[in-house]
C-alpha positions as CSV (number, residue, x, y, z in Angstrom):
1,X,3.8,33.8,-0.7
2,X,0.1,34.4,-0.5
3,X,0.5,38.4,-0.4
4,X,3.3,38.3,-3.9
5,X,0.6,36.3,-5.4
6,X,-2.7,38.6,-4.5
7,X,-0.2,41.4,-5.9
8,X,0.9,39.4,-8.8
9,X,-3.0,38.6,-9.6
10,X,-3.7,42.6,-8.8
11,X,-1.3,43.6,-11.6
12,X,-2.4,41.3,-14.2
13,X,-6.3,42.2,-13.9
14,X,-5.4,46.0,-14.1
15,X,-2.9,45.3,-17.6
16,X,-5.7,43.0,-18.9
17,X,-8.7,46.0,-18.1
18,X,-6.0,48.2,-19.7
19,X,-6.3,46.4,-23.0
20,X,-9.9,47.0,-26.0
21,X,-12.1,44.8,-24.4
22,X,-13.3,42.9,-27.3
23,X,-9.1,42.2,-27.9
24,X,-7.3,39.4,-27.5
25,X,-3.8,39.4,-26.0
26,X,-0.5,37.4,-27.4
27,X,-2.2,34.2,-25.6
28,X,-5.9,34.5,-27.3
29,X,-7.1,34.9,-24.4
30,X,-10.1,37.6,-24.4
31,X,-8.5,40.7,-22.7
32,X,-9.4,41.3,-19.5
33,X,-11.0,37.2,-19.0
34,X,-9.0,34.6,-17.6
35,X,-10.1,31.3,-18.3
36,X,-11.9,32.4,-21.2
37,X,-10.6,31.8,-24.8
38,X,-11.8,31.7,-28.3
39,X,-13.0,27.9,-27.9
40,X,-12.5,27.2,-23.8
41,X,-14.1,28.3,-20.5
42,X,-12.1,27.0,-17.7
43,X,-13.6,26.2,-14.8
44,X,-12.7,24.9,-11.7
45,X,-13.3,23.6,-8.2
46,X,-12.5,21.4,-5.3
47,X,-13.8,18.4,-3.7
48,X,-13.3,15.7,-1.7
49,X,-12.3,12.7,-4.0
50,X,-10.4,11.2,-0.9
51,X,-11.1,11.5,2.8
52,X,-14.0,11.2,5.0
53,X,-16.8,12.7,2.6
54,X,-15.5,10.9,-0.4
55,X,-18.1,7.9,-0.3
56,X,-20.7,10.0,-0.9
57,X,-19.4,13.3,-2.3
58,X,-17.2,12.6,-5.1
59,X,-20.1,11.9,-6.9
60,X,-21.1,15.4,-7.4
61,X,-18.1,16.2,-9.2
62,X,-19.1,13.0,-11.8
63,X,-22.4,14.3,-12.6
64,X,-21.4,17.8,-13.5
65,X,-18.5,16.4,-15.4
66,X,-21.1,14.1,-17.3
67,X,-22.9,17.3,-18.1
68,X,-20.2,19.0,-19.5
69,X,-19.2,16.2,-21.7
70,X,-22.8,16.0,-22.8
71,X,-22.9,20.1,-23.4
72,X,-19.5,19.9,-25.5
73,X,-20.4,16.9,-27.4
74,X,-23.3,19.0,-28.5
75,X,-21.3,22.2,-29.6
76,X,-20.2,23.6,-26.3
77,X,-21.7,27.1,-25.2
78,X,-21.4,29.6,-28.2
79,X,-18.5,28.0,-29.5
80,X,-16.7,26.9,-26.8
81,X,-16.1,23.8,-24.5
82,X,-15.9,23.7,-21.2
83,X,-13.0,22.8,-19.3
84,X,-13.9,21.2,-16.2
85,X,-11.0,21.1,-13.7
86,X,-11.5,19.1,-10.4
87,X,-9.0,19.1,-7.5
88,X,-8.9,16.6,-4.6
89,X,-9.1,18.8,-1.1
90,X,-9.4,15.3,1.0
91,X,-12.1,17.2,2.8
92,X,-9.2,19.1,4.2
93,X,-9.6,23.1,4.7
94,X,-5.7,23.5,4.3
95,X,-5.6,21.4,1.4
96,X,-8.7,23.2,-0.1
97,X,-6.8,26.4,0.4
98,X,-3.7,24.7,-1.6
99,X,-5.9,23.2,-4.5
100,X,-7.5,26.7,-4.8
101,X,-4.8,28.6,-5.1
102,X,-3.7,26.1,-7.4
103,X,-6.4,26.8,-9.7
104,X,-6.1,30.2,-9.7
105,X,-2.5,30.6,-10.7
106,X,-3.4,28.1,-13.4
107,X,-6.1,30.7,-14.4
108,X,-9.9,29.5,-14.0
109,X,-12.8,31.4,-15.1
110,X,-15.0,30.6,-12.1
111,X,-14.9,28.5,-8.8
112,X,-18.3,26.1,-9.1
113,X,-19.5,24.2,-6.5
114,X,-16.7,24.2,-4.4
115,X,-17.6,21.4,-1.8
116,X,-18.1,21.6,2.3
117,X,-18.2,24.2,4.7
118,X,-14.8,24.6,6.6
119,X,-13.2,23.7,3.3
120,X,-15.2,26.6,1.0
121,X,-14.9,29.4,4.3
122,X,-10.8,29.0,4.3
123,X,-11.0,30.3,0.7
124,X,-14.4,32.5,0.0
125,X,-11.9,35.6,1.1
126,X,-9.0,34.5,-2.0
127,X,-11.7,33.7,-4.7
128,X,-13.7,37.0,-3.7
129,X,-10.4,39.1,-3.7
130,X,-9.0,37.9,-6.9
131,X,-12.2,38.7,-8.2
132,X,-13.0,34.8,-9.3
133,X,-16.9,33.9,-9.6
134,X,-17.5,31.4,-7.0
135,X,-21.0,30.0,-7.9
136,X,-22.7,27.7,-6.1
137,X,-21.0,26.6,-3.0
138,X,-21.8,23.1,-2.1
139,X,-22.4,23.7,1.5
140,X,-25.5,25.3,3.0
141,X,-24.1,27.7,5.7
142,X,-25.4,31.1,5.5
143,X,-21.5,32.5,5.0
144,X,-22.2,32.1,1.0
145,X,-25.1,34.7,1.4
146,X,-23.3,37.7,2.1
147,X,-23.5,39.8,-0.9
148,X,-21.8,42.9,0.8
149,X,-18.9,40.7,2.2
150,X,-18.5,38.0,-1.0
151,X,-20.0,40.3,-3.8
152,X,-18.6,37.1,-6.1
153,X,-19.9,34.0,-3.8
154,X,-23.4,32.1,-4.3
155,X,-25.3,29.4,-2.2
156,X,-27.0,26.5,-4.0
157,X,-28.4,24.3,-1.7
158,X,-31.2,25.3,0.7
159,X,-29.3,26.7,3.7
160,X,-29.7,24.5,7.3
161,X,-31.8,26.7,8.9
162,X,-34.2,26.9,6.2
163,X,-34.3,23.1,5.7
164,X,-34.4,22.5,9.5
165,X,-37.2,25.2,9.8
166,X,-38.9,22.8,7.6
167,X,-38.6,19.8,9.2
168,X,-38.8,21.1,12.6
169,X,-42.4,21.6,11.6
170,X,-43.4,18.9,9.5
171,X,-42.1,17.2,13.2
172,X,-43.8,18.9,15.5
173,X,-47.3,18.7,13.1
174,X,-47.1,14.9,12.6
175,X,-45.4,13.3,15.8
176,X,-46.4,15.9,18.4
177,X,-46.0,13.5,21.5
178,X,-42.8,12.5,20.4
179,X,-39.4,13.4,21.9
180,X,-36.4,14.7,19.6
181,X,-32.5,13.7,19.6
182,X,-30.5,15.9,17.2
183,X,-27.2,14.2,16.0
184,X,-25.6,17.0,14.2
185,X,-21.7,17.9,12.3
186,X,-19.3,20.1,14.8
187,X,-19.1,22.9,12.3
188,X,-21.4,25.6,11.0
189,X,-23.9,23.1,10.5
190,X,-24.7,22.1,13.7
191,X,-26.1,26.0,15.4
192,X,-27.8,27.1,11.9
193,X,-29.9,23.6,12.0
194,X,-30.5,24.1,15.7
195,X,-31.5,27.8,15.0
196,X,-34.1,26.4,12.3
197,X,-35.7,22.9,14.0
198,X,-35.6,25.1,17.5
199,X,-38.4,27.5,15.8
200,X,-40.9,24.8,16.2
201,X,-39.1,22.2,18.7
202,X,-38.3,23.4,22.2
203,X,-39.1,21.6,24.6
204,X,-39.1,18.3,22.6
205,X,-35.4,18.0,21.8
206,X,-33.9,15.8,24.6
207,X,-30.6,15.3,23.1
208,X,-27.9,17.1,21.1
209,X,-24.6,15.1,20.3
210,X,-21.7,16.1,18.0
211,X,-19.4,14.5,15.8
212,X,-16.1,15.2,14.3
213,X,-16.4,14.3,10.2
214,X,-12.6,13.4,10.8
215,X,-13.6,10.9,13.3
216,X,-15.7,7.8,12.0
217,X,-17.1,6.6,15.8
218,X,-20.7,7.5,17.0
219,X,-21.1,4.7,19.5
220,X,-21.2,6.9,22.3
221,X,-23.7,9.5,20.6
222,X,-26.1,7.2,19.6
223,X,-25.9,5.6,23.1
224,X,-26.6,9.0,24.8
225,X,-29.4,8.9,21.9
226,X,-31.1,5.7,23.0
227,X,-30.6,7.0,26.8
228,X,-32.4,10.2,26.3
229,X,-35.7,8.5,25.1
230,X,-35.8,10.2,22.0
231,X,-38.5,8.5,19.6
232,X,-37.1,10.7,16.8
233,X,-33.3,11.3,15.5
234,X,-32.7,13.9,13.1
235,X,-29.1,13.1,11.5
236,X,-27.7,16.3,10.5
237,X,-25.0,14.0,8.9
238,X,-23.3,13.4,5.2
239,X,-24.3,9.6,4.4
240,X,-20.9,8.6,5.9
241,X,-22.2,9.7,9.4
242,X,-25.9,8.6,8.7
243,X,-24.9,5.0,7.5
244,X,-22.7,4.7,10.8
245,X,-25.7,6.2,13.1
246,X,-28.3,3.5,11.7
247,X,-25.9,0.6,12.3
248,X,-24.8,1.5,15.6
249,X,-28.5,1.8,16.3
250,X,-29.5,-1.5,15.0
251,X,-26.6,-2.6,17.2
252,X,-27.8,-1.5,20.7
253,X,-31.5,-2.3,19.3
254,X,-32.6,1.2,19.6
255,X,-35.2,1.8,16.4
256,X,-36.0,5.6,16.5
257,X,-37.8,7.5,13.1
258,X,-34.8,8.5,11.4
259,X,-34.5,12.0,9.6
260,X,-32.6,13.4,7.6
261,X,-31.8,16.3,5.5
262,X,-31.2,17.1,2.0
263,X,-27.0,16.5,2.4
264,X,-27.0,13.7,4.2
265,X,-30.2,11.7,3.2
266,X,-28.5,9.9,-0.5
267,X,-30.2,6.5,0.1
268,X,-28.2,4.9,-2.8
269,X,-24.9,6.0,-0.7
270,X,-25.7,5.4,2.5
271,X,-27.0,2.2,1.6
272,X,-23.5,1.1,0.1
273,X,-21.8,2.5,2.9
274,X,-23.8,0.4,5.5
275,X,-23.4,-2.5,3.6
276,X,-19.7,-2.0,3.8
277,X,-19.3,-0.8,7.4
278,X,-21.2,-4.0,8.0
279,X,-18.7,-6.8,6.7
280,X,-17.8,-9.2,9.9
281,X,-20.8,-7.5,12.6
282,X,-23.4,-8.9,13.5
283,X,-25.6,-6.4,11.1
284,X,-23.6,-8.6,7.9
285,X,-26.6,-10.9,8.5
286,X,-29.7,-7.8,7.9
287,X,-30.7,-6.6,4.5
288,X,-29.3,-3.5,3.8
289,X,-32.3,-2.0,2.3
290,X,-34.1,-2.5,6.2
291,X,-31.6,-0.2,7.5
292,X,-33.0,3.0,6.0
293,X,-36.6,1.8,5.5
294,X,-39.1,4.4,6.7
295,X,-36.3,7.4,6.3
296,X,-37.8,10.9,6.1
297,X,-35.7,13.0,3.7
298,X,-36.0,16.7,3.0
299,X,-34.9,17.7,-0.7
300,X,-34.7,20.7,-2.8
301,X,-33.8,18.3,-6.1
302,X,-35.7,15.4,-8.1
303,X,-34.6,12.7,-6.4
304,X,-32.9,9.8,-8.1
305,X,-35.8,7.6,-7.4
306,X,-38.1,9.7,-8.8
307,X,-37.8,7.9,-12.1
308,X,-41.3,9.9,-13.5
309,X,-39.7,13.6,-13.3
310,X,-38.7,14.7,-16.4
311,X,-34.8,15.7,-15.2
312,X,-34.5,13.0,-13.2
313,X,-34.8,10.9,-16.8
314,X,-32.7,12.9,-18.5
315,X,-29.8,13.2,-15.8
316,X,-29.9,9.2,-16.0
317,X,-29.7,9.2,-20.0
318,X,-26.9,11.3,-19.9
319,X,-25.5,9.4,-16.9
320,X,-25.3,6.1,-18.2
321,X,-24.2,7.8,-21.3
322,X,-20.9,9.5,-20.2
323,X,-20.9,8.0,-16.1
324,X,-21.0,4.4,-17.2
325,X,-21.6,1.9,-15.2
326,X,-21.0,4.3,-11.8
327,X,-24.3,4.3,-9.7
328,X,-26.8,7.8,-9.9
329,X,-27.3,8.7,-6.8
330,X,-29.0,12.2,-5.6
331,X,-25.3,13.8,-5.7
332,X,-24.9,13.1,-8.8
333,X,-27.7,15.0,-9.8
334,X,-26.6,17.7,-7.2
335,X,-23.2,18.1,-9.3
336,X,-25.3,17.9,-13.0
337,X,-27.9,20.7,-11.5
338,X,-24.8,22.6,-10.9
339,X,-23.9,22.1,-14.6
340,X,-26.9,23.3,-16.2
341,X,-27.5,26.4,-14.0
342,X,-24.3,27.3,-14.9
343,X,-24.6,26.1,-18.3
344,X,-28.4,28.5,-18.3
345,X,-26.5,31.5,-17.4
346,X,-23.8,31.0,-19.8
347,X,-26.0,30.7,-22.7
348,X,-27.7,33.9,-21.8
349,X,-24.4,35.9,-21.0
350,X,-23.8,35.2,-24.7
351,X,-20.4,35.4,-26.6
352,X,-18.9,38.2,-25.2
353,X,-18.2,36.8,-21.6
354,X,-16.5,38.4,-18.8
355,X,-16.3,37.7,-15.4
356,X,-19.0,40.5,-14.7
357,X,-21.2,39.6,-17.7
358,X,-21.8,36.3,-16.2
359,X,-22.5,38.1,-12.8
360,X,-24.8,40.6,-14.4
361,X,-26.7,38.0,-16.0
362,X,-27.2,35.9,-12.7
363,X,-28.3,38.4,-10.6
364,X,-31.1,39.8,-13.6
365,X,-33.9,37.3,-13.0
366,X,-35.4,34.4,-11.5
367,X,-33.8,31.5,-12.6
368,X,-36.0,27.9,-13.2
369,X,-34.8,24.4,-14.1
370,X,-34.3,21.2,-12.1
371,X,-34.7,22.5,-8.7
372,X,-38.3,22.1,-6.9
373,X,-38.0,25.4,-5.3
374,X,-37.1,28.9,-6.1
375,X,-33.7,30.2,-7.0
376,X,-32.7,33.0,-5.3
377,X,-29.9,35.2,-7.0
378,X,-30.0,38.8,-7.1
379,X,-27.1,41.4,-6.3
380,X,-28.9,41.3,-2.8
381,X,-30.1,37.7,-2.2
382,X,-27.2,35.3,-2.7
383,X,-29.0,32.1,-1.2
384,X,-29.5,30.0,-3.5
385,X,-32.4,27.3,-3.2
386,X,-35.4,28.3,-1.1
387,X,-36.7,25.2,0.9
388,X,-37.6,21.7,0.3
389,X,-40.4,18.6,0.5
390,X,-40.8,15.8,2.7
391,X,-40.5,12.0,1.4
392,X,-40.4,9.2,2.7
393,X,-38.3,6.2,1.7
394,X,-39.5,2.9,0.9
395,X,-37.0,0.2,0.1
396,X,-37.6,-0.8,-3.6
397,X,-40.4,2.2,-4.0
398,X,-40.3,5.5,-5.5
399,X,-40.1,7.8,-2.7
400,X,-43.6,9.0,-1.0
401,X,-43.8,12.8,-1.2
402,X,-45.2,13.8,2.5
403,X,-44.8,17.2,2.3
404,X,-45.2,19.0,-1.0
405,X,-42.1,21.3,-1.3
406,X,-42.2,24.5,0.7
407,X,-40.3,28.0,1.0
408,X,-39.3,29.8,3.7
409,X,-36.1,32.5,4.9
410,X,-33.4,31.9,7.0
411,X,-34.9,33.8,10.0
412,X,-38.2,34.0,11.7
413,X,-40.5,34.4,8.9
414,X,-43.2,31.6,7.5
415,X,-43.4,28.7,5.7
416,X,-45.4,28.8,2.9
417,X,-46.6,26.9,-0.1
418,X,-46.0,28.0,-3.6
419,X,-46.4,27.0,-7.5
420,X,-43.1,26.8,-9.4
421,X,-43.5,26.4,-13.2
422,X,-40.5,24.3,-13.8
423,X,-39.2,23.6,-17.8
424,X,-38.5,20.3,-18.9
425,X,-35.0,19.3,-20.4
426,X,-35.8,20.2,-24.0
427,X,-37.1,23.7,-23.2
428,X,-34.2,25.0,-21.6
429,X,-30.9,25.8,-23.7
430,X,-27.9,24.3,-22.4
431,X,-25.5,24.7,-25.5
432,X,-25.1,26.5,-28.6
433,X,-28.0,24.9,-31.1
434,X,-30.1,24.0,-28.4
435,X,-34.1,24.8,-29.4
436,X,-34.9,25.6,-25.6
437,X,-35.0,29.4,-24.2
């Protein structure tokens, strides 16, 4: 089926390039764009509404959706509204491959923020050979920076060597006597965070343990944990795993400085998930908010928390606002930064939009908003954010920065400070009539 369909897809791009290019065919349909009409872009992606990184990921998904909403309530982007079509992969790569195809036959304009590592790298090959943008892969493997290979795909987190780069030496600065356990996902983020936190922690790490996102039991790695010695565990875990790591901790009484990354560390999450996984253990009894007391988090995004940043106010106006009564948490505002850095390079495509328009218009300048950091996006840098800060939570507290945020590459070089002159809301435009430029 697969090959018919590639063919199928092959023959319809070369009639629609046929056609005057500022046409429309017998659909109205702009010649030569699928999922763009007079008054619609489509665009799709897939993520994992069911499954084992629902709890904490199907928010992202809600905050870009919320965006949307806001952006078309507002006049859309040069006259149109965006149609935002989510599938359900279950976290599952053959489903993911399913649900993509899916949207493809039903004729999206772009892939965004397609969720997860195995699930995005079973379909990066379809999206890039059907000529789809796929923009902003939730996932921080390096696979998504491969502008030769995926001329079409784009990172958007910080990638996990360049966040674990980061850590490894905010560690190794500020607890130098202390020994390392790394608990860490069996797929492409386990080696790339290893090949990051190992620049500055050798001899330190004393453990390394593995889990299976399919399997919800870390009894025996946090026991090998707790056996090692190590005073520090760095979770390289999505909050389903973290809220399971701290419990089983707190059940064996072993109390180490947790860390955790960017992906993983969505206190408002995790927190719900431990006080679930709790109900009938002994833990019932402990307030949830001790459980991640003292975390260290890296981040790349305002944090919900931070209730003073300027986007972090506006996500939550337009989050109560279209979200109701669903909590923000920091994936939320993952999935609405997706939304307006798509929504920024839509407004300066401008009206006539194509597939390589928007493309073009990425890859012509440095892009600013939300994020703390950098944007990389260039036709040879396809990363996406460039590193992160340090906080520190405190139950009840806005988080404590530690670390202002920092840059760095995915290979040997530096870390370095930098000064990022991020807009506000109201100075960016996100839809047509918007003042901001």
């Amino acid at each position: 089926m697969r090959p018919l369909r590639i063919l199928s897809s092959t023959l319809a791009v070369t009639i629609l390039l046929t056609s005057c290019s500022s046409g429309q065919d017998d659909t109205g349909e702009a010649a030569g764009t699928t999922g763009v009409t007079d008054d619609t872009i489509v665009i799709g992606t897939h993520q994992p509404l069911t499954g084992a990184a629902s709890p904490g990921f199907r928010h992202v998904s809600a905050g870009a959706g919320a965006v949307f909403d806001y952006i078309n309530e507002n006049g859309g982007i040069h006259g149109r509204q965006i149609e935002y079509v989510v599938k359900d992969d279950g976290f599952n790569p053959a489903q993911t491959v399913q649900v993509t195809h899916d949207l493809m036959d039903e004729g999206i304009f772009a892939m965004l923020g397609g969720l997860g590592t195995p699930t995005h790298e079973a379909v990066i090959e379809d999206l890039n050979e059907a000529g789809v943008p796929d923009l902003f892969v939730s996932s921080g493997a390096l696979a998504w920076d491969q502008p030769q290979v995926y001329p079409h795909s784009y990172g958007f987190q910080v990638d996990y060597t360049r966040e674990a780069k980061v850590q490894g030496r905010y560690i190794a600065e500020n607890f130098p006597d202390d020994e390392v356990g790394l608990l860490y996902q069996n797929d492409d983020v386990g080696p790339t965070s290893q090949a990051g936190i190992g620049q500055y922690l050798t001899e330190e790490i004393v453990a390394w343990e593995s889990y299976d996102p399919g399997v919800p039991e870390l009894a025996g790695q946090v026991q090998s944990l707790k056996d090692s010695g190590a005073e520090i565990a760095v979770c390289y875990c999505i909050p389903a795993f973290l809220a399971l790591a701290v419990l089983e901790a707190t059940a064996i009484g072993y109390t180490p400085q947790w860390v955790a990354p960017s992906f993983g560390g969505d206190v408002a999450v995790a927190n719900a998930l431990i006080e679930e996984y709790a109900q009938g253990t002994a833990a019932e009894d402990v307030p949830t908010e001790a459980f991640l007391d003292g975390l260290i988090i890296t981040a790349f995004l305002p944090m919900a928390a931070q209730r003073e940043d300027p986007w972090t106010r506006f996500f939550r106006e337009v989050h109560e606002q279209y979200n109701g009564d669903a909590p923000l948490t920091d994936t939320t505002i993952y999935g609405m930064v997706q939304a307006v850095l798509l929504a920024q390079v839509l407004m300066e495509t401008g009206p006539d939009l194509t597939r390589q328009s928007l493309l073009d218009t990425l890859n012509s300048h440095e892009w600013t908003g939300p994020g703390l950091v950098p944007f990389n996006a260039s036709e040879e840098d396809h990363s996406g954010y460039a590193g992160v800060m340090v906080v520190q939570h405190h139950a009840g507290e806005e988080p404590e920065v530690l670390q202002e945020p920092m840059v760095t590459d995915s290979g040997g070089g530096e870390i370095q400070p930098f000064e990022l002159d991020r807009p506000t809301p109201d100075e960016l435009a996100l839809f047509s009539g918007s003042s901001g430029g």
